[in-house]
Gaussian input, Z-matrix of N, CA and C with variables (Angstrom, degrees):
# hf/3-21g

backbone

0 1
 N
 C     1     B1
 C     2     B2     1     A1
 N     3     B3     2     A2     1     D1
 C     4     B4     3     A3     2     D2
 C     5     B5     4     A4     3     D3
 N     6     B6     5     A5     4     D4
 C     7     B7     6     A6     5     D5
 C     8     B8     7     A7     6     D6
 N     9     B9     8     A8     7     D7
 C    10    B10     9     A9     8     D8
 C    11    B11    10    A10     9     D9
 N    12    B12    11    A11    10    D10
 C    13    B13    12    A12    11    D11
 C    14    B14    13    A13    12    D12
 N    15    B15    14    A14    13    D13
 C    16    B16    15    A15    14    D14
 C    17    B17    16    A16    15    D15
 N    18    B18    17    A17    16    D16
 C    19    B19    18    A18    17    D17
 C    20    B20    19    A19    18    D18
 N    21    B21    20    A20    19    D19
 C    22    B22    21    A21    20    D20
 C    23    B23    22    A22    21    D21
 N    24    B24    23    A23    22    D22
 C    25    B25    24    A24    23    D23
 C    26    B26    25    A25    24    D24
 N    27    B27    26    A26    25    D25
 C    28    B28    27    A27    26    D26
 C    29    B29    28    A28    27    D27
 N    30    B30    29    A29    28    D28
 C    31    B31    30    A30    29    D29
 C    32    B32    31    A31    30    D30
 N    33    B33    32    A32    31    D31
 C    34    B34    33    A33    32    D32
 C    35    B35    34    A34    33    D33
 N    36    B36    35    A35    34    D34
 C    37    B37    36    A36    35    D35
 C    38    B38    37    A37    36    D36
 N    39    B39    38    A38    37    D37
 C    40    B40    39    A39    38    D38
 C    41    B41    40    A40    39    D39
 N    42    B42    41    A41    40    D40
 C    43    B43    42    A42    41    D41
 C    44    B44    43    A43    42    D42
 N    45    B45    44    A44    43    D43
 C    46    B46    45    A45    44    D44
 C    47    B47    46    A46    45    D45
 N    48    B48    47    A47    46    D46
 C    49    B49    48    A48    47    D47
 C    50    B50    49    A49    48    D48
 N    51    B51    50    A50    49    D49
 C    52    B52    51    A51    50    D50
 C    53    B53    52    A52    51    D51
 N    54    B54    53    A53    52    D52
 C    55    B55    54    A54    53    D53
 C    56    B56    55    A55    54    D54
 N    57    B57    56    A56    55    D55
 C    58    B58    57    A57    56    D56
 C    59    B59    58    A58    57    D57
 N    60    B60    59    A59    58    D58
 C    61    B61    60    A60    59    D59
 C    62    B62    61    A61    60    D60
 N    63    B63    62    A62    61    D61
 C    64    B64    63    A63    62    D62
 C    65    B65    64    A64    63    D63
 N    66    B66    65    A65    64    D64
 C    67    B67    66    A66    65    D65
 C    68    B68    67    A67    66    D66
 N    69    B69    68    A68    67    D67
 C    70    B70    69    A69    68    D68
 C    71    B71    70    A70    69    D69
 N    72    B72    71    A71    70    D70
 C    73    B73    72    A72    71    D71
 C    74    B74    73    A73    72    D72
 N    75    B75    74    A74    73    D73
 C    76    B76    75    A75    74    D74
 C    77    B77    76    A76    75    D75
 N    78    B78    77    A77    76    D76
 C    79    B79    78    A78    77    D77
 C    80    B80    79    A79    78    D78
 N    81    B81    80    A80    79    D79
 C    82    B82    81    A81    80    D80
 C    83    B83    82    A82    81    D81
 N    84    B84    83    A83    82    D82
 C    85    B85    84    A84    83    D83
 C    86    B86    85    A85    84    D84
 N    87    B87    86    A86    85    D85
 C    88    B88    87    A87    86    D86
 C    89    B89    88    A88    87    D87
 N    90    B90    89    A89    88    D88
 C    91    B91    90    A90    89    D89
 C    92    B92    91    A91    90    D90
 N    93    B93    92    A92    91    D91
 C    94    B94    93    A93    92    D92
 C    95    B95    94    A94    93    D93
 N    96    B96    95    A95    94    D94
 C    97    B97    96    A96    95    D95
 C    98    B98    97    A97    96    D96
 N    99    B99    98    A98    97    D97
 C   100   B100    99    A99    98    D98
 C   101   B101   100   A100    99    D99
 N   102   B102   101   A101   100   D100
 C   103   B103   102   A102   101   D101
 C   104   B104   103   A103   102   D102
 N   105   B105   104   A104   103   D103
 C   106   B106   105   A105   104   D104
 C   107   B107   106   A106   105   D105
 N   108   B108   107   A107   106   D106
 C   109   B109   108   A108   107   D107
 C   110   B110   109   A109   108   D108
 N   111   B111   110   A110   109   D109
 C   112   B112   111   A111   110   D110
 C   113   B113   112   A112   111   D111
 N   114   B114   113   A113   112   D112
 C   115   B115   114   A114   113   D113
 C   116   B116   115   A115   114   D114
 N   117   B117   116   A116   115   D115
 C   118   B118   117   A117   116   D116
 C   119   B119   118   A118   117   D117
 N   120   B120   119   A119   118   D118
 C   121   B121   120   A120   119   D119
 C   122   B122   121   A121   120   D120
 N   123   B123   122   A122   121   D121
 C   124   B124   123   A123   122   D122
 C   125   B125   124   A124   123   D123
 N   126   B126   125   A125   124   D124
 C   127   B127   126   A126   125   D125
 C   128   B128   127   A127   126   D126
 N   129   B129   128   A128   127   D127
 C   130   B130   129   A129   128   D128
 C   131   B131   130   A130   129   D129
 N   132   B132   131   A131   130   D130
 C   133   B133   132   A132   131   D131
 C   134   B134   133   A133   132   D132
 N   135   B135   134   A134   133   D133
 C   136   B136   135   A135   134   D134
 C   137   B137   136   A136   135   D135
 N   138   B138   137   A137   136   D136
 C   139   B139   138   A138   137   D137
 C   140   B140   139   A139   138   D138
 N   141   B141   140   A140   139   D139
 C   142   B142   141   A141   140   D140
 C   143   B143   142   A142   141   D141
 N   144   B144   143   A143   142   D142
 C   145   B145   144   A144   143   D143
 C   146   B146   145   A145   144   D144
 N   147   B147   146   A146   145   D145
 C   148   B148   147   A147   146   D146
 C   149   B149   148   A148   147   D147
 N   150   B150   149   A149   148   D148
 C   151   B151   150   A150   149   D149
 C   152   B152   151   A151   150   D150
 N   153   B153   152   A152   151   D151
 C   154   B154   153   A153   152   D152
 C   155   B155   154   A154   153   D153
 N   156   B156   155   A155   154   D154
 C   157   B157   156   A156   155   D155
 C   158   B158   157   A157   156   D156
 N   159   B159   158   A158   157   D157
 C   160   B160   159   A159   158   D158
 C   161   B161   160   A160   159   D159
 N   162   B162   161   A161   160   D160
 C   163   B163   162   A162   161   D161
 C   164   B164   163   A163   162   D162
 N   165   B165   164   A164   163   D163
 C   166   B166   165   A165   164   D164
 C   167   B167   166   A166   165   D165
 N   168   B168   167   A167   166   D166
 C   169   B169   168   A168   167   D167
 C   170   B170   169   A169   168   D168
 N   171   B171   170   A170   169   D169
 C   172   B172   171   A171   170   D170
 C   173   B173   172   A172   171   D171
 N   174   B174   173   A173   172   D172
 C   175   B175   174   A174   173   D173
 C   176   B176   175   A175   174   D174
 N   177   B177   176   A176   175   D175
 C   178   B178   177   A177   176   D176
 C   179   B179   178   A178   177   D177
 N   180   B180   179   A179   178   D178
 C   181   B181   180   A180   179   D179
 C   182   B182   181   A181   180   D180
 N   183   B183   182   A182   181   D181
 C   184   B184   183   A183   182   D182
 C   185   B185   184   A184   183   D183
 N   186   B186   185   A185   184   D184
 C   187   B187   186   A186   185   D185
 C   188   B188   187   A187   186   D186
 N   189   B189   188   A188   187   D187
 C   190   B190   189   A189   188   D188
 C   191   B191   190   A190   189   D189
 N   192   B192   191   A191   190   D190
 C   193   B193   192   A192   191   D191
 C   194   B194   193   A193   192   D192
 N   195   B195   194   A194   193   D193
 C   196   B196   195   A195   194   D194
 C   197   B197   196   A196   195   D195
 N   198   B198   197   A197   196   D196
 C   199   B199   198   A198   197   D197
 C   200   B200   199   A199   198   D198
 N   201   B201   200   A200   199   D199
 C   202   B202   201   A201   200   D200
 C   203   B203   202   A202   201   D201
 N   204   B204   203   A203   202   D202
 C   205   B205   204   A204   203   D203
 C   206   B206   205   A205   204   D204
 N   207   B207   206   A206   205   D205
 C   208   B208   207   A207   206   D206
 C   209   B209   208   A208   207   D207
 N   210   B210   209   A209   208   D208
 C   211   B211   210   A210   209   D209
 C   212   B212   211   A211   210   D210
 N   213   B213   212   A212   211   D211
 C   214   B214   213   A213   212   D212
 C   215   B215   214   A214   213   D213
 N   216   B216   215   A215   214   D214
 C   217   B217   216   A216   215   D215
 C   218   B218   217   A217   216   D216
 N   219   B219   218   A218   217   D217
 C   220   B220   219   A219   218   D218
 C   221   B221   220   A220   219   D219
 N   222   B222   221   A221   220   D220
 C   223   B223   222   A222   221   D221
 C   224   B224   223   A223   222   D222
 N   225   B225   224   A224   223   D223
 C   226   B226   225   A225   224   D224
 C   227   B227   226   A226   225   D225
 N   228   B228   227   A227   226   D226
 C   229   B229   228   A228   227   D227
 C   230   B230   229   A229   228   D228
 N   231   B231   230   A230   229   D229
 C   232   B232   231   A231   230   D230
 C   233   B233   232   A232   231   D231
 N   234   B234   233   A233   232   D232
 C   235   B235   234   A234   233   D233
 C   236   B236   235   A235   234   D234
 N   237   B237   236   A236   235   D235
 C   238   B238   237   A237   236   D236
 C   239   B239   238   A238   237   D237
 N   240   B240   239   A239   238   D238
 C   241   B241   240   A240   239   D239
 C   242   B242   241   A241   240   D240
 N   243   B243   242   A242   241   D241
 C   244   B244   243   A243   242   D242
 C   245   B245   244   A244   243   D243
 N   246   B246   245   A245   244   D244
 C   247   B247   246   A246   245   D245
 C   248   B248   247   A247   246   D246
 N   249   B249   248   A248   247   D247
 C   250   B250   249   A249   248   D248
 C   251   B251   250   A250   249   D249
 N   252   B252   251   A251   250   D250
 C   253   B253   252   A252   251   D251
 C   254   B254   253   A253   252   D252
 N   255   B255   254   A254   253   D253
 C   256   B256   255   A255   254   D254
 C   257   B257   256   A256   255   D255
 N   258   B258   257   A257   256   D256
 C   259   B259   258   A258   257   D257
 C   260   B260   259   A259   258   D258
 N   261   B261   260   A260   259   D259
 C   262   B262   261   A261   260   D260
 C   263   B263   262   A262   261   D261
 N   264   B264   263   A263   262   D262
 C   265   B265   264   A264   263   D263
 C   266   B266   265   A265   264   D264
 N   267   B267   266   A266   265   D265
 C   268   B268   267   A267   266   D266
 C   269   B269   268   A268   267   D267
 N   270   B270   269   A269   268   D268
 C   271   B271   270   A270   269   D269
 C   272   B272   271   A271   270   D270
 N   273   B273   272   A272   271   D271
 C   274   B274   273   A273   272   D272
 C   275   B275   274   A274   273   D273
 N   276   B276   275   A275   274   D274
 C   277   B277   276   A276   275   D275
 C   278   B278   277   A277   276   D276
 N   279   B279   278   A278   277   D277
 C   280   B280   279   A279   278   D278
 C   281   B281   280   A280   279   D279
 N   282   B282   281   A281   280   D280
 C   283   B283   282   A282   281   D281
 C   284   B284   283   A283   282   D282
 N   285   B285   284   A284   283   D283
 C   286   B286   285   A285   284   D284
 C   287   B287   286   A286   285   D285
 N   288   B288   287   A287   286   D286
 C   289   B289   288   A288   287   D287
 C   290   B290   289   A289   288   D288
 N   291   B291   290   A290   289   D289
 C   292   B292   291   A291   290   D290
 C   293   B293   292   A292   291   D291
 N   294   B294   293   A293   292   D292
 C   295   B295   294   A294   293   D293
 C   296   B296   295   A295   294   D294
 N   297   B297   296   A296   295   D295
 C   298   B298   297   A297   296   D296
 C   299   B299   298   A298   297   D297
 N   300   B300   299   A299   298   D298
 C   301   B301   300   A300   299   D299
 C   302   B302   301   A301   300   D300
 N   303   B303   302   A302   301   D301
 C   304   B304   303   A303   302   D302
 C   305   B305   304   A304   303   D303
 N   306   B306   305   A305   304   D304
 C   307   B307   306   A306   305   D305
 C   308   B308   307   A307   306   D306
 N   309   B309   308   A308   307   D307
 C   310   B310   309   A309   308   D308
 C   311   B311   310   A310   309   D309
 N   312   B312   311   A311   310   D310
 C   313   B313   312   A312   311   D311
 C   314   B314   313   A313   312   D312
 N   315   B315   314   A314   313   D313
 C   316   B316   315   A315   314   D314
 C   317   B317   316   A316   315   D315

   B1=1.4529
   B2=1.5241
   B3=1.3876
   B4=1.7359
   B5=1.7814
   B6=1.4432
   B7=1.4523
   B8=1.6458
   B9=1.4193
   B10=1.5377
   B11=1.0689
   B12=1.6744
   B13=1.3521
   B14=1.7907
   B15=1.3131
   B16=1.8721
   B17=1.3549
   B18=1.5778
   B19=1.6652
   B20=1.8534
   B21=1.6357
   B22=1.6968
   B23=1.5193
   B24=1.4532
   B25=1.3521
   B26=2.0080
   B27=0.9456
   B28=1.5138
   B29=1.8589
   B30=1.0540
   B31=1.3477
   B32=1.7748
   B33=1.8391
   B34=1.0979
   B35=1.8455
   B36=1.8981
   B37=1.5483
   B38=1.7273
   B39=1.7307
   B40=1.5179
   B41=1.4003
   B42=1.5920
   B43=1.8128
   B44=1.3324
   B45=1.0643
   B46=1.3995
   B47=1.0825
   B48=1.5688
   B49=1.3722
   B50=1.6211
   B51=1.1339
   B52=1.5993
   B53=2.2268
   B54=1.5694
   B55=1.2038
   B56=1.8647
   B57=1.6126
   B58=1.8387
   B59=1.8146
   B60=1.2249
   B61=1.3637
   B62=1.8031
   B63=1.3144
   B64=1.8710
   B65=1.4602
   B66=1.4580
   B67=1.7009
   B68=1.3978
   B69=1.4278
   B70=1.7284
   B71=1.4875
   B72=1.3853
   B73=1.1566
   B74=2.1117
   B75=1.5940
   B76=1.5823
   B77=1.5930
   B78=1.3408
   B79=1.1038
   B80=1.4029
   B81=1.8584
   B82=1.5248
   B83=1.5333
   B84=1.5282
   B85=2.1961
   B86=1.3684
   B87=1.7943
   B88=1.5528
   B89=1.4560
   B90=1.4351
   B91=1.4225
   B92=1.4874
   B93=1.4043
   B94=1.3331
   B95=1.5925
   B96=0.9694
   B97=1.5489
   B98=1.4760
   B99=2.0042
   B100=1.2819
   B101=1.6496
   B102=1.0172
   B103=1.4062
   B104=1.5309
   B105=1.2532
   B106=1.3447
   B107=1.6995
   B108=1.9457
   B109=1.9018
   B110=1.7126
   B111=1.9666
   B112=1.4118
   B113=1.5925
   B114=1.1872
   B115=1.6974
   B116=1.8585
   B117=1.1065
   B118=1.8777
   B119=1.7478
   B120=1.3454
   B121=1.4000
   B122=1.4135
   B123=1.4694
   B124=1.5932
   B125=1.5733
   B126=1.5257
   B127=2.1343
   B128=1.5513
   B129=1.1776
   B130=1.1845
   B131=1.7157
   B132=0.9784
   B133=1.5802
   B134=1.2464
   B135=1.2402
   B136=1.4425
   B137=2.5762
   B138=1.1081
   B139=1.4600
   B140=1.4436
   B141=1.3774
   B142=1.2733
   B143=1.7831
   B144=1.4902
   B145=1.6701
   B146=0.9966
   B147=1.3633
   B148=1.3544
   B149=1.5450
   B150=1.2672
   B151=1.7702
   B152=1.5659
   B153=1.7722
   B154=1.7575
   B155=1.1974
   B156=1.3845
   B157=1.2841
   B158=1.6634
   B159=1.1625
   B160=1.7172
   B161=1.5963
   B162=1.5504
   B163=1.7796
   B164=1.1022
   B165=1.8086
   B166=1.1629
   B167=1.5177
   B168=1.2991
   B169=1.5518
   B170=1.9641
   B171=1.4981
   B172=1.2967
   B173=1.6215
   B174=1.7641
   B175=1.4628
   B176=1.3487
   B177=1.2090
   B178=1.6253
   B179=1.9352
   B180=1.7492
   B181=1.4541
   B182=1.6460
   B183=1.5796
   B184=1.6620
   B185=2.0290
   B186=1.2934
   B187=1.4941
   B188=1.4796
   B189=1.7182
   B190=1.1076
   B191=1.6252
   B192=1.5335
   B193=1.4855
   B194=1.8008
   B195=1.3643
   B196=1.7776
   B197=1.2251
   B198=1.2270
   B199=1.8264
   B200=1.0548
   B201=1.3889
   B202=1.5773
   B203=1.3448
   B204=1.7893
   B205=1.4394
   B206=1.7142
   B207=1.1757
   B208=1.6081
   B209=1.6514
   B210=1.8200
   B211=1.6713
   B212=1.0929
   B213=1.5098
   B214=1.3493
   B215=1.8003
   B216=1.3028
   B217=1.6613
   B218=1.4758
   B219=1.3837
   B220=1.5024
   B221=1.6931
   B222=1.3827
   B223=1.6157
   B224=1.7890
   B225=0.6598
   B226=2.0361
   B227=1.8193
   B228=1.5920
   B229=1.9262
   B230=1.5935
   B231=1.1800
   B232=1.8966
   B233=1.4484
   B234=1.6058
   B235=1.5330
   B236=1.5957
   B237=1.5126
   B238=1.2798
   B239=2.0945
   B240=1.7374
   B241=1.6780
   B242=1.9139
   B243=1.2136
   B244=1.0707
   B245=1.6725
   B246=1.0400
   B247=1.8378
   B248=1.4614
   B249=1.5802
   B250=1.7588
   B251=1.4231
   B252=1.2885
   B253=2.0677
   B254=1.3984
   B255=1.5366
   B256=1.5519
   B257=1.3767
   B258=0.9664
   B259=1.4920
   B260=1.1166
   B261=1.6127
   B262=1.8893
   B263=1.3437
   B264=2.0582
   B265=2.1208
   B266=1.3342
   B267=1.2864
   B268=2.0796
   B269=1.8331
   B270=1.0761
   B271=1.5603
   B272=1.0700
   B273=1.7264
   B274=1.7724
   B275=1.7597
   B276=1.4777
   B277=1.2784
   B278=2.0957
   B279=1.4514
   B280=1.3967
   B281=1.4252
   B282=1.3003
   B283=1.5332
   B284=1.5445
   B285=1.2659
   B286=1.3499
   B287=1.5725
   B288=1.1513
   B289=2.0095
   B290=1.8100
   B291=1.5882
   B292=1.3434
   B293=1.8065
   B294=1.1296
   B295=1.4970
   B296=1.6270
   B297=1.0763
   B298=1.3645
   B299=1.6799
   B300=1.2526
   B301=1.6469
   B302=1.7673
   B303=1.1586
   B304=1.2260
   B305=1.8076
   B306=0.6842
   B307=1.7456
   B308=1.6589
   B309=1.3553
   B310=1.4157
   B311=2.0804
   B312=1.6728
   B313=1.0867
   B314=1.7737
   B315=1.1103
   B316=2.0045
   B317=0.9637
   A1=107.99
   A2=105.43
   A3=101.58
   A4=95.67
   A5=110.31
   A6=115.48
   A7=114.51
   A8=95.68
   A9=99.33
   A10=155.63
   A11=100.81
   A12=140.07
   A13=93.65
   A14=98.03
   A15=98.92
   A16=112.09
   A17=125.20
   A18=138.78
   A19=101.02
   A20=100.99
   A21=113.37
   A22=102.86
   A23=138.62
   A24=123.73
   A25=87.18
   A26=123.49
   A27=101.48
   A28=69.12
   A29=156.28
   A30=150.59
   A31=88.12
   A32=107.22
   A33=108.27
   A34=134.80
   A35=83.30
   A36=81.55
   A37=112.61
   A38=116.29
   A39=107.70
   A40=117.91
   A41=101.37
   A42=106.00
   A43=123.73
   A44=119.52
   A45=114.20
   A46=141.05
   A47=116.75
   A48=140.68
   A49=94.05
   A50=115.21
   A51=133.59
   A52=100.86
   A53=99.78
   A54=106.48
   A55=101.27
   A56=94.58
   A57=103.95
   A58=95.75
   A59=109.03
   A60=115.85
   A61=113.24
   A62=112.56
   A63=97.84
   A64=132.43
   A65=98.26
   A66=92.12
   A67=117.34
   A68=114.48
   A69=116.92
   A70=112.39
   A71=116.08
   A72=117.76
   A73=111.01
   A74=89.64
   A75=94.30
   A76=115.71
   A77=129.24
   A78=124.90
   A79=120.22
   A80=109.83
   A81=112.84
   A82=123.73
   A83=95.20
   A84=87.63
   A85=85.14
   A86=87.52
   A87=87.64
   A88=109.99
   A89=110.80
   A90=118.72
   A91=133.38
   A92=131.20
   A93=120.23
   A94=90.39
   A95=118.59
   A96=112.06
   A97=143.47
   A98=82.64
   A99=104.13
   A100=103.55
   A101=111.26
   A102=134.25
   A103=115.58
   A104=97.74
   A105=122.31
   A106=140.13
   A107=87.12
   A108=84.10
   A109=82.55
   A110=122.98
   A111=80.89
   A112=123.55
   A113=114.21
   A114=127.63
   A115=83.56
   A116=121.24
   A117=124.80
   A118=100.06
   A119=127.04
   A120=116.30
   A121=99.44
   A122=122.74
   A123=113.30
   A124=126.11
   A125=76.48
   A126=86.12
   A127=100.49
   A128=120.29
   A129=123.89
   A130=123.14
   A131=117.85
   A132=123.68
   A133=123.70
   A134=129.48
   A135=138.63
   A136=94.51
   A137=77.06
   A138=71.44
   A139=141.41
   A140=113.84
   A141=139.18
   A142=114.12
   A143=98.54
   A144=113.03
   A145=112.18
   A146=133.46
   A147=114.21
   A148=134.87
   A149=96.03
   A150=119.36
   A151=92.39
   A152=94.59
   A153=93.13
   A154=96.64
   A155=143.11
   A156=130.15
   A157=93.79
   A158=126.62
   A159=125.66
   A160=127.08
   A161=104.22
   A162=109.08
   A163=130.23
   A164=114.52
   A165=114.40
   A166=118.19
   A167=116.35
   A168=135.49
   A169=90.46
   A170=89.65
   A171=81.81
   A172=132.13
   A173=101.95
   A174=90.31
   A175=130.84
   A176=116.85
   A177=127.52
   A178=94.68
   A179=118.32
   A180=84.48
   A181=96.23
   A182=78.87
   A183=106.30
   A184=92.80
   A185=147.92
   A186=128.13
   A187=94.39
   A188=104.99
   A189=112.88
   A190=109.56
   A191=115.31
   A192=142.21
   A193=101.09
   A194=92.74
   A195=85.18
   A196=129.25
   A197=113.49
   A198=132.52
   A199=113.32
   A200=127.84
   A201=95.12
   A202=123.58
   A203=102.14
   A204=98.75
   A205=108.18
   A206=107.09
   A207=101.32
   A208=125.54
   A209=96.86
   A210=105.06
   A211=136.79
   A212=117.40
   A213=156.73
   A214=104.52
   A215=112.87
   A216=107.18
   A217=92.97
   A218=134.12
   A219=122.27
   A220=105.64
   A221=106.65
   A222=95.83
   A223=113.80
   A224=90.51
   A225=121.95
   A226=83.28
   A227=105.28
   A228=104.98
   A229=105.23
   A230=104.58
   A231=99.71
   A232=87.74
   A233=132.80
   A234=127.71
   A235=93.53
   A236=115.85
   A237=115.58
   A238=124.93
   A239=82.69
   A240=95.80
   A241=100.88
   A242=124.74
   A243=103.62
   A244=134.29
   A245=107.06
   A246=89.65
   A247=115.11
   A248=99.24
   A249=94.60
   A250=118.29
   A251=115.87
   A252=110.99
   A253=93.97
   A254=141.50
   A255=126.32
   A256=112.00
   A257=143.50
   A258=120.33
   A259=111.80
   A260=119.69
   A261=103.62
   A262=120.64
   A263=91.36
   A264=80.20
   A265=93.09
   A266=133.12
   A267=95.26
   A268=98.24
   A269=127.58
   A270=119.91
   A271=100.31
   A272=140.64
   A273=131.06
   A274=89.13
   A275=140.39
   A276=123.81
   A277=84.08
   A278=89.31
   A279=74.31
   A280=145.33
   A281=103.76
   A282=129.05
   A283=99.70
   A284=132.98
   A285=150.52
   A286=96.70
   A287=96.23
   A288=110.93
   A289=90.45
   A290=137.89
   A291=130.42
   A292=106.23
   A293=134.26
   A294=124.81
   A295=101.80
   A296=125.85
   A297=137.12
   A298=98.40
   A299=101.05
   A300=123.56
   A301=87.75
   A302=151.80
   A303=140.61
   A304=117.08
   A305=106.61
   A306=122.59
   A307=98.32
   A308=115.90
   A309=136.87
   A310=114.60
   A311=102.46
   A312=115.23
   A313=115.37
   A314=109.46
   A315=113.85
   A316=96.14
   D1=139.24
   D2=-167.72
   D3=-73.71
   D4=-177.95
   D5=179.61
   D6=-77.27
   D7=-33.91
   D8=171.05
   D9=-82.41
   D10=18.82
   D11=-169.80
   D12=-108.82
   D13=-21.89
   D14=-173.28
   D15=-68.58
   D16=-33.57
   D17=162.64
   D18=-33.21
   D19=-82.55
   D20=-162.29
   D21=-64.13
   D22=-8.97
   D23=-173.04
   D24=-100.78
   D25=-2.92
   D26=-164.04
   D27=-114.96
   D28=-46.82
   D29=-130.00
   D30=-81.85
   D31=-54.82
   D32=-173.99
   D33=-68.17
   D34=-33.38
   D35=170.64
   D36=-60.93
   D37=-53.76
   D38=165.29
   D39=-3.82
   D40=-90.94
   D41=176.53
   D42=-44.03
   D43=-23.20
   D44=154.43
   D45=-62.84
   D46=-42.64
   D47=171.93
   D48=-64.24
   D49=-50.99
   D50=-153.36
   D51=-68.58
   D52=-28.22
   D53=-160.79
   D54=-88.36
   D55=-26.14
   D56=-165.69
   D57=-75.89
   D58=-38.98
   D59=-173.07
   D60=-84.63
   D61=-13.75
   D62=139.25
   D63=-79.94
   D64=-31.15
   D65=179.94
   D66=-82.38
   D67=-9.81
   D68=144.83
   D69=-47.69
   D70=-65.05
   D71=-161.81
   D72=-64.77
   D73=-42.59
   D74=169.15
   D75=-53.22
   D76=-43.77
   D77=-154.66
   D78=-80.86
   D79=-5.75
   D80=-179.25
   D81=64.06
   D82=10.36
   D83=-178.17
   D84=-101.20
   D85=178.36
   D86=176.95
   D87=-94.01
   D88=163.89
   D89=166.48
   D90=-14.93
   D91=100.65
   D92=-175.58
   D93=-118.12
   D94=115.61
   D95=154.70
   D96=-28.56
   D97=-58.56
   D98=-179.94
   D99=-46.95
   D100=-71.51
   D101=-167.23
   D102=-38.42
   D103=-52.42
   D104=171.66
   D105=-58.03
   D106=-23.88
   D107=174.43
   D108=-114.85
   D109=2.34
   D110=155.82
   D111=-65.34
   D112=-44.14
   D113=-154.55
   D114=-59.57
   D115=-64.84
   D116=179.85
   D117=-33.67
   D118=-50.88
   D119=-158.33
   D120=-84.73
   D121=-30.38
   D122=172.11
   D123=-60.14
   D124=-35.38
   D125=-176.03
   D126=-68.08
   D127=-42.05
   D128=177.03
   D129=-60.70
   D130=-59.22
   D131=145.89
   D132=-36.07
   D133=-34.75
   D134=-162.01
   D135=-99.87
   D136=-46.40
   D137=160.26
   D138=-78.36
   D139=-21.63
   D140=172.16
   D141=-76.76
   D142=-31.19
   D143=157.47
   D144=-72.30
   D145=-50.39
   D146=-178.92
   D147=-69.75
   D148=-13.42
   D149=-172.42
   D150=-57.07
   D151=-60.09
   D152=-160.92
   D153=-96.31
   D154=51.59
   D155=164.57
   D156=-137.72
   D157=-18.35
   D158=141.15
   D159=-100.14
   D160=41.34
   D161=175.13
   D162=-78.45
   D163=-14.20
   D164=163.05
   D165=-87.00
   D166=-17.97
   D167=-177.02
   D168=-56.15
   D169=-71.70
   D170=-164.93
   D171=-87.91
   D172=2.48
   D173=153.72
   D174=-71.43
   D175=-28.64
   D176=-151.84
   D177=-106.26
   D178=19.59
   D179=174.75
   D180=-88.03
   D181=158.46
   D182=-169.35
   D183=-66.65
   D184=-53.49
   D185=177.66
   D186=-115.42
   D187=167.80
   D188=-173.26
   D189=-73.46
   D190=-11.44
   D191=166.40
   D192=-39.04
   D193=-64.00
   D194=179.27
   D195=-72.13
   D196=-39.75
   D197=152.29
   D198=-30.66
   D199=-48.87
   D200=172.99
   D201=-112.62
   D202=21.97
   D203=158.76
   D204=-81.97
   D205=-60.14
   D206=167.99
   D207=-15.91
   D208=-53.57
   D209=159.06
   D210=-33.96
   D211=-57.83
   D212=-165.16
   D213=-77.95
   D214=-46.52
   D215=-171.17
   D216=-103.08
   D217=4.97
   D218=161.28
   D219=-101.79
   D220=2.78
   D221=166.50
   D222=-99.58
   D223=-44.80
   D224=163.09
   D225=-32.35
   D226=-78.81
   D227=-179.06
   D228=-28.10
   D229=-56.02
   D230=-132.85
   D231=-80.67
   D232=-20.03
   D233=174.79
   D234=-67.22
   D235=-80.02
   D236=162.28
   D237=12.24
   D238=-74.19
   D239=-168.12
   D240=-73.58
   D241=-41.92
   D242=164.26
   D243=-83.53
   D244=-11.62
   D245=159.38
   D246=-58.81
   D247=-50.04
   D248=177.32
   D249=-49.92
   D250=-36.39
   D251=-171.93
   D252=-89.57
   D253=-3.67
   D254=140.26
   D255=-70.30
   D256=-38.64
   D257=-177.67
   D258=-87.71
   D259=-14.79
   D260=172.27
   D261=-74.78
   D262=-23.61
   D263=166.23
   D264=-107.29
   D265=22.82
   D266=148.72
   D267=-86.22
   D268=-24.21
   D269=177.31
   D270=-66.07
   D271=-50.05
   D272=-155.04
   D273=-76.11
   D274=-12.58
   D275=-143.98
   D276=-109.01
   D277=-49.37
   D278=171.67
   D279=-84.34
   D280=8.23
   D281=170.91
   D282=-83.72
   D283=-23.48
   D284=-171.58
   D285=-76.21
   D286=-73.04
   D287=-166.73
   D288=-59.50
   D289=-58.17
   D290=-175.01
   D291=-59.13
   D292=-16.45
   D293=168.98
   D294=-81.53
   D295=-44.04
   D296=178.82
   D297=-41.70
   D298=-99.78
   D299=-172.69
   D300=-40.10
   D301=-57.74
   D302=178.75
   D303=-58.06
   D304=-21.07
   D305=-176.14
   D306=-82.78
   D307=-52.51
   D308=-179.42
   D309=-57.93
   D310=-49.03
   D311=171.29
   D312=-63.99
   D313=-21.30
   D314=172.64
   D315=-81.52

C-alpha cells in the first residue's frame, strides 16, 4: 500500500470510530461495550474499504485540493453508511419484539 493511502485509511477509520460513538450517544442506552467496539470495528472496516476501493481516485487527484475533498465525502459515506445499518437493525429488532408480543397475545 503506497504511503499516501495511509492519510484516507486512518481519516476514514476515525469517521467511523467517530460515527459508532454518536449513535451511542444518540441512542440513550447505557454503555455496552460489547456493542460498542462492534459499531467502532465496522466503521473502521468500512473505512479501510473505502480507502482501497477509491485508491486510484485518490492517488491520481490532479491537487491535493481534490484529495481531500474525495477524503471528506468518503468520510461523510461511512458516517452516512453506518447510521443506515443502525436503523435497519433497530427496524429488524423491532419487527422481532412485534412478532414476539403478537405470538404471545394467541
Amino acid at each position: 500500500m503506497e504511503t499516501i493511502l495511509l492519510i484516507p485509511v486512518l481519516v476514514l477509520s476515525a469517521a467511523g470510530a467517530f460515527s459508532a460513538f454518536m449513535g451511542w450517544l444518540k441512542s440513550g442506552e447505557a454503555f455496552e461495550a460489547k456493542k460498542f467496539v462492534l459499531g467502532v470495528v465496522t466503521g473502521v472496516l468500512g473505512g479501510i474499504a473505502l480507502t482501497i476501493a477509491n485508491a486510484s481516485g485518490l492517488m491520481s487527484g490532479a491537487t491535493e485540493t481534490e484529495q481531500w475533498i474525495l477524503i471528506g465525502s468518503l468520510a461523510l459515506s461511512i458516517i452516512g453508511v453506518d447510521s443506515l445499518r443502525t436503523a435497519i437493525s433497530g427496524a429488524v429488532a423491532n419487527r422481532v419484539v412485534e412478532e414476539q408480543v403478537k405470538a404471545e397475545v394467541k
